[in-house]
C-alpha positions as CSV (number, residue, x, y, z in Angstrom):
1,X,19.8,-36.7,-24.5
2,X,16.2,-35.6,-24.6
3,X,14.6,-32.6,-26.8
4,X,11.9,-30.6,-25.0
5,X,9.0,-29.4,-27.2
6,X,6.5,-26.8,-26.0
7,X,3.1,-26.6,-28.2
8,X,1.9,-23.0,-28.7
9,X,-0.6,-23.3,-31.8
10,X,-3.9,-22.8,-31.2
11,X,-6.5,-20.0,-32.0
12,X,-7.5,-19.8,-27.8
13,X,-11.1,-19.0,-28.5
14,X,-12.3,-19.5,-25.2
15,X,-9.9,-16.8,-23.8
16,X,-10.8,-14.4,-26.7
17,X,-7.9,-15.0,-28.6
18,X,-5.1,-14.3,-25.7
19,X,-1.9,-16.4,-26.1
20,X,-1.9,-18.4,-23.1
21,X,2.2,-19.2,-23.0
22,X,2.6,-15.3,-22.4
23,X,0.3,-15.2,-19.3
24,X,2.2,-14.6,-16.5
25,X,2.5,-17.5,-13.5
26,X,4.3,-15.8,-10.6
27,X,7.4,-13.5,-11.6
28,X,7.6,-14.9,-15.2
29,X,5.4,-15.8,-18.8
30,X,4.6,-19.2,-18.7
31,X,6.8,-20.1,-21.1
32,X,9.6,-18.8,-19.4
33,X,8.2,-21.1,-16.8
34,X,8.4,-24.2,-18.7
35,X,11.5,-23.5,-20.5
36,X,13.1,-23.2,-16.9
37,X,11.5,-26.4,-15.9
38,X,12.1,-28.6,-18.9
39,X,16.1,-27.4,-19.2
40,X,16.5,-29.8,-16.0
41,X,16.6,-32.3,-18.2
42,X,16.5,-31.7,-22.0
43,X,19.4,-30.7,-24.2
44,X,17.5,-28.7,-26.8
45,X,14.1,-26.9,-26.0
46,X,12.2,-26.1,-28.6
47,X,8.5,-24.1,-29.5
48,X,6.5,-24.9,-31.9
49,X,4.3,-21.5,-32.7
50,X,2.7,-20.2,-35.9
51,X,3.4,-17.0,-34.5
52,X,7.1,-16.5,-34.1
53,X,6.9,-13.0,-33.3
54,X,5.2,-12.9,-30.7
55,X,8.0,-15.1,-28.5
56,X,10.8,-13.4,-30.1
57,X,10.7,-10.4,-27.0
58,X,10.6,-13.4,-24.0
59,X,12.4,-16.1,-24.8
60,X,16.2,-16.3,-25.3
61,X,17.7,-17.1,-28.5
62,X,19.3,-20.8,-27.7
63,X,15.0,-22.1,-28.0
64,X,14.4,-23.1,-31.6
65,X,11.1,-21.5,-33.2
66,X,9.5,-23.8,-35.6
67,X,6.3,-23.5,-37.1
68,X,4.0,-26.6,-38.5
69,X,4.5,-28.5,-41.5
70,X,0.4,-29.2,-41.2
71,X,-1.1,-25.7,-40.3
72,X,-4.2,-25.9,-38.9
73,X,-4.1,-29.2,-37.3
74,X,-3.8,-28.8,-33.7
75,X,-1.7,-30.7,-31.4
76,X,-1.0,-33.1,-33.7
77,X,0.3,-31.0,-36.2
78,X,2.7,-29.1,-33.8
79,X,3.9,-32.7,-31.8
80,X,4.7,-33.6,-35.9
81,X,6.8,-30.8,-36.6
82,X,8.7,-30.8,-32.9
83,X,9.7,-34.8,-33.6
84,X,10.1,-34.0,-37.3
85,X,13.0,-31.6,-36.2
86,X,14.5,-32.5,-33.1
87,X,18.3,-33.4,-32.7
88,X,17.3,-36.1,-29.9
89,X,15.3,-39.9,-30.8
90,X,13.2,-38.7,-27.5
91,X,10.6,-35.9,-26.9
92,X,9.1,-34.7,-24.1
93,X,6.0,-32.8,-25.7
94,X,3.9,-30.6,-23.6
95,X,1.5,-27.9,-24.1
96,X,1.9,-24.2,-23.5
97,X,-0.9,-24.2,-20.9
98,X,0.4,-26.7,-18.5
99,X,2.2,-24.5,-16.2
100,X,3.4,-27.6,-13.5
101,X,5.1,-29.3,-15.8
102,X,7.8,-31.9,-13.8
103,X,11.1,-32.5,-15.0
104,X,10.6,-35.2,-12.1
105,X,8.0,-36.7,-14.3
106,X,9.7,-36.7,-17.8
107,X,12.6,-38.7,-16.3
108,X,10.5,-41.4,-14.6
109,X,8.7,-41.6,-17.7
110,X,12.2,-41.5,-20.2
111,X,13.2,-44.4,-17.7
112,X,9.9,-46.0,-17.8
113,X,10.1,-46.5,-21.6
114,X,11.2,-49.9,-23.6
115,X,13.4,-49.7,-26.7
116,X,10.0,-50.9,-28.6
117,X,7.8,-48.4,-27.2
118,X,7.0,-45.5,-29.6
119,X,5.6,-43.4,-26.3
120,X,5.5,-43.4,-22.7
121,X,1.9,-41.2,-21.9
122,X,0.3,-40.5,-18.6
123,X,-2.8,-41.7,-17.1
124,X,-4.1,-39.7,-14.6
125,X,-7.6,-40.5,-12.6
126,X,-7.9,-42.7,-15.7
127,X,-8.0,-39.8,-18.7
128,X,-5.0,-40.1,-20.9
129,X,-2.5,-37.3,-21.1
130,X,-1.0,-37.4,-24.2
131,X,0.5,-34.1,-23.7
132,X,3.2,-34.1,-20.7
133,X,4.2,-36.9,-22.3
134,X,7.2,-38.9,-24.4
135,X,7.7,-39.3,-28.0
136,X,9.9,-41.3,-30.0
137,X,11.4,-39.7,-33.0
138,X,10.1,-42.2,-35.7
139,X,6.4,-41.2,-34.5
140,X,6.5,-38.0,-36.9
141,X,6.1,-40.3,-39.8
142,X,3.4,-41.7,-38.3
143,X,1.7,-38.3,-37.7
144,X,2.5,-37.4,-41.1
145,X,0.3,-40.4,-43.0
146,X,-2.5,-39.6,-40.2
147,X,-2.8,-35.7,-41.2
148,X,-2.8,-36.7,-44.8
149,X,-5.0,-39.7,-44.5
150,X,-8.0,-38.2,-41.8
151,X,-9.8,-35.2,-42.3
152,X,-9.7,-34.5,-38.2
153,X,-7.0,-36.8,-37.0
154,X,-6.3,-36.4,-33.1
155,X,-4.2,-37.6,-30.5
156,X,-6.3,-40.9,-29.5
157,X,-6.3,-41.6,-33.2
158,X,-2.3,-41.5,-32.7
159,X,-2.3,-43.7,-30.1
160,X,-4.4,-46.5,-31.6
161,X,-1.3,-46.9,-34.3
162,X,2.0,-47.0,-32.0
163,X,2.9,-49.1,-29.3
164,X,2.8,-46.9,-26.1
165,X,3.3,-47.7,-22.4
166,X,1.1,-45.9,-19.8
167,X,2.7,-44.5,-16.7
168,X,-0.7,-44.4,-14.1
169,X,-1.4,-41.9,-11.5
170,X,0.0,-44.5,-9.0
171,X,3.1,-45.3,-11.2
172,X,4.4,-41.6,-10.5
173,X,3.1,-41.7,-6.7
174,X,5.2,-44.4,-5.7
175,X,8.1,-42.1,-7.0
176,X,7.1,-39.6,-4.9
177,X,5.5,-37.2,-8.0
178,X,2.6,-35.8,-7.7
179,X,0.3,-35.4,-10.9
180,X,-0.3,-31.9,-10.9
181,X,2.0,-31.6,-14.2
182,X,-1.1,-32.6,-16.0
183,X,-2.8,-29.5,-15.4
184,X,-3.8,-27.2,-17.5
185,X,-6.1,-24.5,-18.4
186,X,-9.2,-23.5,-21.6
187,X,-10.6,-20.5,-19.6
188,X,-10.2,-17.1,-17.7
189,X,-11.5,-18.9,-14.8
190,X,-9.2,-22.1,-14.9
191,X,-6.3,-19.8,-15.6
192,X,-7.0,-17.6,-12.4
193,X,-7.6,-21.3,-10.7
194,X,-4.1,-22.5,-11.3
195,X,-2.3,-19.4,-10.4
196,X,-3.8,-19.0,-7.2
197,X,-2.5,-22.7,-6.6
198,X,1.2,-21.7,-7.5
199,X,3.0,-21.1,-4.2
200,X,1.0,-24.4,-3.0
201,X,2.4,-26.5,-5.6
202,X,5.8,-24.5,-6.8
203,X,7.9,-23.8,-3.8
């Protein structure tokens, strides 16, 4: 059994405030996107948002709303709160601008991880994804004593203190899974990028 989580905090300066989840990829809001993707696989699919209201209208009512425990954290915050309260010891966390997102991917990973690993994270032409990636229950306490204990904790920080497992680039290409799940998009320009790429990628 595997909980999905879908991060969509964030103030989205660079695209003047615009909630990137509810920007449209194809026929659909990228959120219905991803919830349609990550229900391959996961049991329970959850959002963590500080704004509720504004997914209410597009998603349907078996998606658990959640807001952060730590406002004004980032990331970190939201991944806390998604492991804090989901019904599954695994995670797959992603964030709400990733619109390839690979149920493909998830499983190699969930299979990829030991009983001791706390994660399974990506590594993609050698940058670290730790979004797209899975989470062990018992890593919200962790998160917890790093959001009291730094003043600007972030995801490296996280990963200096659990035992994680990288899945490389060439891990998921001798599966036959491409990488472009770790995608995603900051600007108006790498948004109009990546949906220009969807039929290539999303057939």
């Amino acid at each position: 059994m595997l909980t999905g989580a879908i991060l969509a905090g964030g103030e989205n300066r660079r695209m003047n405030g615009e909630a990137k989840a509810l920007l449209t990829f194809g026929a659909e809001k990228l959120i219905q996107r991803q919830i349609r993707q990550m229900r391959e696989i996961c049991s329970e699919m959850i959002v963590v948002t500080n704004r509720p209201k504004l997914f209410l209208p597009v998603i349907d009512a078996s998606v658990r709303l959640i807001t952060d425990y730590f406002p004004d954290k980032g990331p970190l915050g939201g991944l806390h709160a998604a492991l804090n309260l989901a019904k599954f010891p695994n995670v797959w966390a992603v964030g709400c601008d990733m619109p390839f997102v690979s149920a493909k991917a998830a499983r190699a990973m969930l299979e990829w991880k030991r009983n001791e690993d706390d994660a399974v994270v990506p590594v993609c032409d050698g940058d670290i994804c730790p979004l797209h990636a899975i989470y062990d229950k018992r890593v919200a306490e962790m998160i917890a004593n790093l959001l009291t204990q730094e003043r600007k904790p972030d995801f490296y920080s996280l990963l200096s203190r659990i035992r994680w497992s990288e899945m490389t680039e060439s891990d998921f290409l001798e599966q036959g899974i491409g990488v472009s799940f770790a995608w995603d998009f900051d600007t108006w320009d790498e948004y109009e990028a990546l949906k220009a790429d969807i039929e290539r990628f999303c057939l």
